[in-house]
N, C-alpha and C positions, 0 to 999 in steps of 0.2 A: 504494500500500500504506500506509493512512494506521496501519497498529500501528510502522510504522520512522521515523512525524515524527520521533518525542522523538528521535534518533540520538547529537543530541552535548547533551550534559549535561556538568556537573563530573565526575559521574561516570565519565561513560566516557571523557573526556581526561584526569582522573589517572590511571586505570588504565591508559589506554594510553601515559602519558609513563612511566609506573614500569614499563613491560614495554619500554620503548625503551633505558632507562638498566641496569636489568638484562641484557639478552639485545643489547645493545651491547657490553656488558661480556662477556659469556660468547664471543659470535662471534669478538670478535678476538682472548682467549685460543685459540681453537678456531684461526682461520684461522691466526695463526702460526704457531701449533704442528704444524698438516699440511696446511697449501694451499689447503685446502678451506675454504666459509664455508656453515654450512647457514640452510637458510631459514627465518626464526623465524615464516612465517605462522601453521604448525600448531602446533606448543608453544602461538605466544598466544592463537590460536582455542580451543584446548583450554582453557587457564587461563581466560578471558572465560567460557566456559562453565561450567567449575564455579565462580566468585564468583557471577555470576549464579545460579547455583542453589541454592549454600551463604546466600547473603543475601536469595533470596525475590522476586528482580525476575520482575515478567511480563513478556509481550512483550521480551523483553529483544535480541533479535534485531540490531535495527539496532544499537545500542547496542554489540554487543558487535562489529560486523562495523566499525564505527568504530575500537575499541579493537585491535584487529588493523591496524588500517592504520595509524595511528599507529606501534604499536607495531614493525611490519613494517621503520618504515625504520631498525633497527637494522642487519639484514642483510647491507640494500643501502649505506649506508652505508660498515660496515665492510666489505664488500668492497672499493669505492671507494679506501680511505684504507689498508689494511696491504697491499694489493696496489703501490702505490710510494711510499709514503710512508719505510717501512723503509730502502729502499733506502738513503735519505741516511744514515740510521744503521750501516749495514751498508760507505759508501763511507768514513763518518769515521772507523771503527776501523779501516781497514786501514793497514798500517806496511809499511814499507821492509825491504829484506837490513839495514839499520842500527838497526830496532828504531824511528825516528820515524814520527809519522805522515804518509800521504805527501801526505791535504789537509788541513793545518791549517785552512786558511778556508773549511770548507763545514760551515756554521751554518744551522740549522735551531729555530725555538722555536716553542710552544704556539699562538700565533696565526698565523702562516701556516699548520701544518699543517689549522687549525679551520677558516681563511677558505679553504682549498684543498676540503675537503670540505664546507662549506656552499656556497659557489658552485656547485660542480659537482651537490650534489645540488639545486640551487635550479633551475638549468638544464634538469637529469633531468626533472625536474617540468613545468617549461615546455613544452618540448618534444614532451614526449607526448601531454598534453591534444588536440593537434589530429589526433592518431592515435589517440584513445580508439575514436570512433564506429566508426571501418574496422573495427581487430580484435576490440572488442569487441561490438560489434553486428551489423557488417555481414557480417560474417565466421564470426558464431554457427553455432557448429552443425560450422565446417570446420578449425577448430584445438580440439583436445585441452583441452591447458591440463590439465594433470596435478594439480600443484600447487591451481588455484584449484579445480580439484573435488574431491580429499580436504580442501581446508580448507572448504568450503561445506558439505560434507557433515556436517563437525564442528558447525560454526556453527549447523545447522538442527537437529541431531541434541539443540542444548541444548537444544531448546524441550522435551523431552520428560526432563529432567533432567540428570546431571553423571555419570554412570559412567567417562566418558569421560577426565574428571580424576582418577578415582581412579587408573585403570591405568598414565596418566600420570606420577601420582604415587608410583606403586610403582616403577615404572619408572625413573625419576629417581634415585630414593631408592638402588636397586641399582648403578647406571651410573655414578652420583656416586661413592660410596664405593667401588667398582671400583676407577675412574681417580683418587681420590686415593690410595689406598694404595700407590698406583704412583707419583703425580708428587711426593707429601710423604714417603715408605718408602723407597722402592723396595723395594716390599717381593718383587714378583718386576719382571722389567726390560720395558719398553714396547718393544721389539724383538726377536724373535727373528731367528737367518738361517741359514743352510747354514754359516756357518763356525760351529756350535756343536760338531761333529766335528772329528776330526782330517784328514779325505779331504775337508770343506768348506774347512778352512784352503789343504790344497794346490791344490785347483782353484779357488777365488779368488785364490790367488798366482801362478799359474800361467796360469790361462786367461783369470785375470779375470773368471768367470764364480760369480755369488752371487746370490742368492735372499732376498729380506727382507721380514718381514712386522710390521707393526705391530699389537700387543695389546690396543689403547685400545678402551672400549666405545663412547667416541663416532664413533670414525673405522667401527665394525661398524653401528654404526645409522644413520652417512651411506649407506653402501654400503647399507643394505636399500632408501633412499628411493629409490638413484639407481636399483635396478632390476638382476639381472642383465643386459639386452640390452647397455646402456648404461657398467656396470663391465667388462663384458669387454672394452667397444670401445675404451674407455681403461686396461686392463693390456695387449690388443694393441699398443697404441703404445706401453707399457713395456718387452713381453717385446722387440719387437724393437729397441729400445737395449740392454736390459741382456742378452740372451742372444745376439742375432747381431750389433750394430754392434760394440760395446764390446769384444767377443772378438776380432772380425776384424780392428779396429785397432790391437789388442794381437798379432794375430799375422801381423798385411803391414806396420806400420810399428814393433813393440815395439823396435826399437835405434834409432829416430828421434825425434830434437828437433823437436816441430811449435809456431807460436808465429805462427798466425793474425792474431794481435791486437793484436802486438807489445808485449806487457806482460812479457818477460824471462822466460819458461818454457826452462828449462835442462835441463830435467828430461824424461829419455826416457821414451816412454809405457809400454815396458816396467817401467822402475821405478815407475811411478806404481801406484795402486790404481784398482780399478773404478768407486770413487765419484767420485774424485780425475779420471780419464779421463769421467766423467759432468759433471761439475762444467764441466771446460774445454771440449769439444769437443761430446761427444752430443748435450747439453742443446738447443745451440745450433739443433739438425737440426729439435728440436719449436717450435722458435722461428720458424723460418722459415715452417714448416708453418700454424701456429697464424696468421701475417699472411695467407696469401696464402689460407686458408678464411677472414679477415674478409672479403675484397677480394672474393671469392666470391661470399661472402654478400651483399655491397652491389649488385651487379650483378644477385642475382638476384632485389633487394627493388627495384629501381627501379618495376617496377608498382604493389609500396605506397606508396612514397612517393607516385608521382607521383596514385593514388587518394587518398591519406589528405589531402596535399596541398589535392586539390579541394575534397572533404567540409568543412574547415577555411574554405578562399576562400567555399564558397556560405554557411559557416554567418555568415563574418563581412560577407557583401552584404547577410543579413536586416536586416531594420529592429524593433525591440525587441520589437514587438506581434506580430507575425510569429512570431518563436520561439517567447514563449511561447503562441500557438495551435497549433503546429506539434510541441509536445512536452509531453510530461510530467514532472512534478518527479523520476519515478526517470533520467531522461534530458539532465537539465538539465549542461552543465559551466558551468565559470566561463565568462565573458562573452568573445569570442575579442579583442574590446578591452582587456581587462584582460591576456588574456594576451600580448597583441603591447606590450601597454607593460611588462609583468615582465620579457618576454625581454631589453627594450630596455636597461630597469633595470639588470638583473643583467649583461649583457653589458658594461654601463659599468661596475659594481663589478668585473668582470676586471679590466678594464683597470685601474681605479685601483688596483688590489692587484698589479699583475704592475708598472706604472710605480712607483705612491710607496711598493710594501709593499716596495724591496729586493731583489725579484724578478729584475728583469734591470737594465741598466743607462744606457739610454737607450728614449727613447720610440717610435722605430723598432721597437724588439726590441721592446716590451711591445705596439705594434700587430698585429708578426708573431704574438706569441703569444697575443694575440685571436683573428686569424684562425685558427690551426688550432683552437682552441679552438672555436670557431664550428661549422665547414663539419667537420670530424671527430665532434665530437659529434652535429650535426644528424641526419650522414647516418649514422651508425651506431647511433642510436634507432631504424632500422625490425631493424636485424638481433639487436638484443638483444632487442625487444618479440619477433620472429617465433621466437626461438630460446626462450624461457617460456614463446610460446604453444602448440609445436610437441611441446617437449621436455621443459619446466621446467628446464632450465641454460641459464646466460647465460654465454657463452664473454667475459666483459668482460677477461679476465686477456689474451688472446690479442689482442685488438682495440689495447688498451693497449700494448702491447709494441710493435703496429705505429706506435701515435702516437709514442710515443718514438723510434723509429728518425726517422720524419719528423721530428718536432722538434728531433734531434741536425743531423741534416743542416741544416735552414732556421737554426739557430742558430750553428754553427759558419758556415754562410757568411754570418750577420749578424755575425759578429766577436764568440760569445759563446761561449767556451770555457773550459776548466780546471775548478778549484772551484765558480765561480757559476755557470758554465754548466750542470753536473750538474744542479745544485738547480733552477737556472730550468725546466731540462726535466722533473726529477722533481714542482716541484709544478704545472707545465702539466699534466704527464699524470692526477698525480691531480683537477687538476677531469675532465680527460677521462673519468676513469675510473669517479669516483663518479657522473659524470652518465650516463654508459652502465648502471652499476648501479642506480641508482635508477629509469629507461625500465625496465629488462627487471623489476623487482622489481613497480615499480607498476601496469605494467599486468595483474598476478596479482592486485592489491590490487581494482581498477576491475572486471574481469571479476566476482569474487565479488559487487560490492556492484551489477551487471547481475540478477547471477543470483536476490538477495537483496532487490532494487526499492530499496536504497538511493543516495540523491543522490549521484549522481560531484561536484556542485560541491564540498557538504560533505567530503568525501572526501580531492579537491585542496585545499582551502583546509585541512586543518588537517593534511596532510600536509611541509608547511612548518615547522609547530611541531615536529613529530616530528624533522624534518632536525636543525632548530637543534640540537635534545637530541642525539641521537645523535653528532653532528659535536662536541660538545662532548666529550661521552663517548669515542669511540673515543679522541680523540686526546687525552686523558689514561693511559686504560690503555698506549696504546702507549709515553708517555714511561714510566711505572711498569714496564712490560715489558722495556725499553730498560734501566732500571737494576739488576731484577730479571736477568735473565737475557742480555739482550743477543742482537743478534739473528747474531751471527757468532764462532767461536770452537769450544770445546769444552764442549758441554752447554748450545749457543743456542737460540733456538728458533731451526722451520727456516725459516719465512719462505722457500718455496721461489719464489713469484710475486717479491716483494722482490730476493731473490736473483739472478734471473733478470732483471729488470729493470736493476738493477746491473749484471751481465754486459754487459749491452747500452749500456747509457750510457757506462760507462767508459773505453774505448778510442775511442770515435768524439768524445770533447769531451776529449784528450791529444791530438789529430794521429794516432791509432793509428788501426787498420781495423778495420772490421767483419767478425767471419767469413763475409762474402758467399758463398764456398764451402759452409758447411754452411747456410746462409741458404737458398743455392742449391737443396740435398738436400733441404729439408722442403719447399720450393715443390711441386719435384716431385713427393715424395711425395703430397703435399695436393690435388695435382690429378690422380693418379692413384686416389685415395681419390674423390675428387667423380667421374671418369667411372665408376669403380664403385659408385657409391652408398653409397659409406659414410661415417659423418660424420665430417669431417676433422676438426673442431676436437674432438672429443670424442676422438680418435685422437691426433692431435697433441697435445692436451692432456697425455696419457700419457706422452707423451714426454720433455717437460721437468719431470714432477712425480717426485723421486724413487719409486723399487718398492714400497719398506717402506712408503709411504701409498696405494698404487693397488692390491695386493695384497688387504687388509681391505676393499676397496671390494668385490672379485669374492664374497668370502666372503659378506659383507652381501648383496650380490644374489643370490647363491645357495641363502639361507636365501632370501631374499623368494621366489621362483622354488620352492622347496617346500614352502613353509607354503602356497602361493597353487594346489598342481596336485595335493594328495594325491585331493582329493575329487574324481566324479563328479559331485558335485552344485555346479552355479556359484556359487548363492548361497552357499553356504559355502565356497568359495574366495574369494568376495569378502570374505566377513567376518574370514576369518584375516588376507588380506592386507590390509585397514583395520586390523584389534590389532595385527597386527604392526609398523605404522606407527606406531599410537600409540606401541610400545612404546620402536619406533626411536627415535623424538622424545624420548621421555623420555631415551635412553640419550645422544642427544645432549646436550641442556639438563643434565641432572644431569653428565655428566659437563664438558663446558664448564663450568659454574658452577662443581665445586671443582677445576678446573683455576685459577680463577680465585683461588679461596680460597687454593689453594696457592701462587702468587704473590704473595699477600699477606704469610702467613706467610713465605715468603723474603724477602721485601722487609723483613719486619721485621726482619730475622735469626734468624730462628727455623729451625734449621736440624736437621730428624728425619731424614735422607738414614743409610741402614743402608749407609755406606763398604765395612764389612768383609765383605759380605753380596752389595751387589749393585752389583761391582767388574771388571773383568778385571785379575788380577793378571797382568805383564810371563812370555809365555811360555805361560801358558794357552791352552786352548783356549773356554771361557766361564764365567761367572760362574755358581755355583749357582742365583741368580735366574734367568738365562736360560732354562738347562732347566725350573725350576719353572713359569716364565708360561706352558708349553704348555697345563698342566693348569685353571689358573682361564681362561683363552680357550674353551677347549670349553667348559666349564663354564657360562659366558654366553652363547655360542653355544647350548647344549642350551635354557639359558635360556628363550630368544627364542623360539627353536622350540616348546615345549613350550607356552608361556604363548599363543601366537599362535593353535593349534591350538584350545585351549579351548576354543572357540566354539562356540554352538548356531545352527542354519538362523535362528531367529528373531532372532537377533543382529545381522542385518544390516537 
């Protein structure tokens, strides 16, 4: 396709580093804040497109499918790095019955968390390349791939102009200004729940049993992307925490001290709250769940590896002149020489970063934590590419959780415990993580530029640049977020993955246990999910992400789910449910971005929070805010709806 040579210009690598550094920035406001981290392919495809159109470029195509990959690895990135990265922040502020903290010595600063998420995403990158050809080519036709087909569809759709930015752009503009009047106002409250009554107060004190839904437009326009099928499968994993575990707990052991972990829980579960009884114990069931669908997963990818594998060995026995006969520039990767010496490279910057960076404390530990490093990421690149290409979600949060358990264990019996120990394991996991993130993210990147005859080598080679930016960026917002808002406390963010990551680290590097028992309950579960076919980690997922954010999920998929079946006619279900998407994207992007704005502003001190307004006074039942957010949530829900709908047959 000689109209995609020009692909990478000044052009399209500024615009795609100023969409890495932007929407880096918005993700990990966004993923802190509810768990979730959306996928910035679409928003940038969409913006490449209207520049392109507002500035007059032809052929602009490649060009723009470059600026998207670039700009892509914001995403993945920041999934990578606020999925345990936090954690360390979340384990230094905890204090004692004495009000000290209880690890002074676990330090954490701007370059290791940078050199934790550019290694790992440098890895991602490695890694995948010898798996490109299997699923994206070879494979064509037999995975989905959800994600690179609405953004392809955007991509190609610019050749014929930029409408597609505007709806975007109005979209933004409404979703933005939503969610700030909420995070810098509070002008109505970002939660509603069942105790907004007087008969919800008593049946969450009582049965423990509460209902929460979050009012954010960005968390409504995740849920329209993720899909009803796939929102319900992950509030099934909620309802049955928060309406039958969490009840029954409370009412076979509510006059019992349970204390799994050994971290001094004094406190009977009857006295505890729902969230509180969530927190300690429940959480834990989705946690087990969530490992033993990766372990799943691995066993039932061994076919790909051990094809992608091959593909990779025959392409690196060719002799130079050979390939390039043998293929064409839209099929070229980088050279598989090049990439067996990067792997070789990077895998030696581990080590020197985990040995001289601080990391652990002898050379032993810092080879052990190469090794998982290595042989966990490797082999858990086929299950994150297979789970993008299947599904478009990369269950990385749940994978991660598993490497950490392993690395507590292998570290603690290397003699690396307490303080350093945490950290050694939390920034082992974030390479693990970000590199599992960047595999599932890229190869959505690769498939499109298949679909679009642009070069995978160009693709991979400036997919690195993009790392560097992003890995620089996330892990400044995060320090700024950390002092903003903190990521533990009253009015933290939730940093629910962070959290949960903590949970787990903590007691297995003090000489405490792990809650093997509820470790035990999600196993089970997860594999009674897999002989019924349904997806564990997406289930399990639900499980450990608080209600108030998986709730908005169903809603979102349940608008998608009726903008997408009003008509008889398919072509215009198709078309509502591509605006709807757009519009979703937008509701994320704008509102992420002045989520971000408003961290700003508090960080300055600049402090418009309406105290007397949107409060629970001591004794109440809810803040006047509360009730009021009912009415603007419909409001943007009808929004969506209505605006999605607009479409003509020819629109599609």
């Amino acid at each position: 396709m000689k109209k995609n040579r020009n692909e990478v210009n000044a052009y399209s690598v500024c615009v795609g580093l100023l969409m890495t550094v932007l929407f880096s920035a918005a993700a990990a406001y966004l993923g802190l804040k509810v768990g979730q981290v959306f996928e910035a392919a679409i928003p940038i495809a969409i913006i490449a497109v209207g520049l392109s159109g507002a500035l007059g470029r032809n052929n602009a195509l490649g060009q723009n499918v470059i600026i998207q990959s670039i700009g892509a690895c914001s995403g993945v990135i920041v999934a990578g790095a606020i999925f345990t990265l936090p954690a360390i922040y979340i384990l230094q502020g905890k204090t004692g019955p004495d009000g000290n903290l209880l690890y002074p010595g676990l330090q954490v600063n701007f370059l290791k968390m940078f050199l934790s998420s550019l290694l790992g995403g440098v890895l991602g990158i490695l890694f995948l390349i010898p798996f490109r050809k299997y699923f994206v080519k070879e494979m064509d036709g037999q995975y989905p791939f959800p994600e690179a087909t609405a953004t392809t569809k955007v991509l190609t759709s610019g050749e014929n102009g930029g409408s597609s930015a505007r709806i975007l752009a109005l979209s933004s503009l409404v979703g933005g200004l939503y969610d700030f009047l909420v995070s810098t106002f509070g002008t109505w409250a970002e939660t509603v729940s069942t105790t907004v009554t007087h008969w919800g107060c008593a049946v969450a004190d009582k049965a423990k049993l509460v209902l929460k839904l979050n009012t954010g437009a960005a968390v409504l326009g995740l849920g329209y992307i993720v899909g009803l099928k796939y929102a319900f499968i992950i509030c099934c994993g909620s309802f049955l925490v928060w309406l039958l575990i969490i009840p029954l707990m409370n009412l076979i052991w509510g006059g019992s001290v349970i204390d799994l972990m050994g971290t001094g829980i004094t406190t009977t579960i009857g006295e505890m709250s729902a969230d509180t009884i969530f927190k300690e114990y429940a959480r834990h069931i989705g946690i087990g769940g969530i490992a033993t669908a990766g372990i799943i997963g691995i066993l039932k990818s061994a076919g790909v590896i051990k094809s992608a594998v091959s593909l990779a060995v025959n392409e690196f026995r060719r002799k130079p002149g050979q390939a390039a006969a043998a293929e064409d520039e839209s099929q070229r990767d980088l050279s598989m020489k090049i990439v067996i010496v990067g792997i070789a490279i990077t895998l030696l910057a581990v080590f020197a970063f985990f040995a001289l960076g601080g990391v652990v404390h002898t050379v032993w530990q810092a080879v052990v934590g190469l090794l998982i490093v290595a042989v966990i990421a490797f082999l858990f690149t086929t299950v994150a590419a297979n789970a993008i290409a299947i599904v478009g979600t990369n269950p990385v949060s749940g994978m991660t959780i598993m490497t950490l358990i392993i690395t507590a264990l292998v570290l603690v019996a290397c003699g690396l415990r307490g303080d350093v120990g945490m950290v050694a394991a939390m920034l082992i996991g974030g390479v693990v993580c970000t590199a599992l993130s960047m595999a599932g993210g890229f190869i959505t990147d690769l498939k499109i530029g298949y679909w679009t005859g642009v070069c995978p080598a160009r693709q991979e080679a400036w997919k690195f640049l993009g790392t560097l930016v992003a890995a620089a960026t996330v892990c400044g917002v995060m320090m700024i977020l950390n002092r903003t808002y903190g990521f533990s406390g009253d009015n933290a963010l939730v940093a629910p993955q962070a959290n949960a990551m903590a949970a787990v680290i903590e007691p297995m590097m003090n000489g405490g246990n792990a809650p093997w028992l509820l470790y035990g309950i999600g196993a089970v579960i997860a594999l009674l999910l897999t002989v019924f076919k349904v997806p564990a980690l997406a289930f399990c997922l639900g499980m450990f992400i608080p209600l108030d954010l998986n709730l908005p999920l169903l809603v979102g998929g349940a608008v998608s789910w009726f903008v997408s079946s009003r008509s008889k006619d398919k072509a215009v279900n198709d078309a509502r449910l591509e605006k709807g998407t757009l519009i979703a994207s937008g509701f994320i992007a704008g509102g992420a971005l002045m989520g971000v704005v408003s961290a700003v502003l508090k960080f300055a001190n600049v402090d418009c929070w309406l105290t007397g307004w949107n409060t629970v006074a001591e004794g109440s039942i809810a803040s006047g805010a509360e009730i009021l957010a009912i009415f603007p949530y419909i409001a943007i829900i009808l929004f969506m709806i209505l605006a999605s709908m607009k479409v003509k047959k020819t629109e599609n």
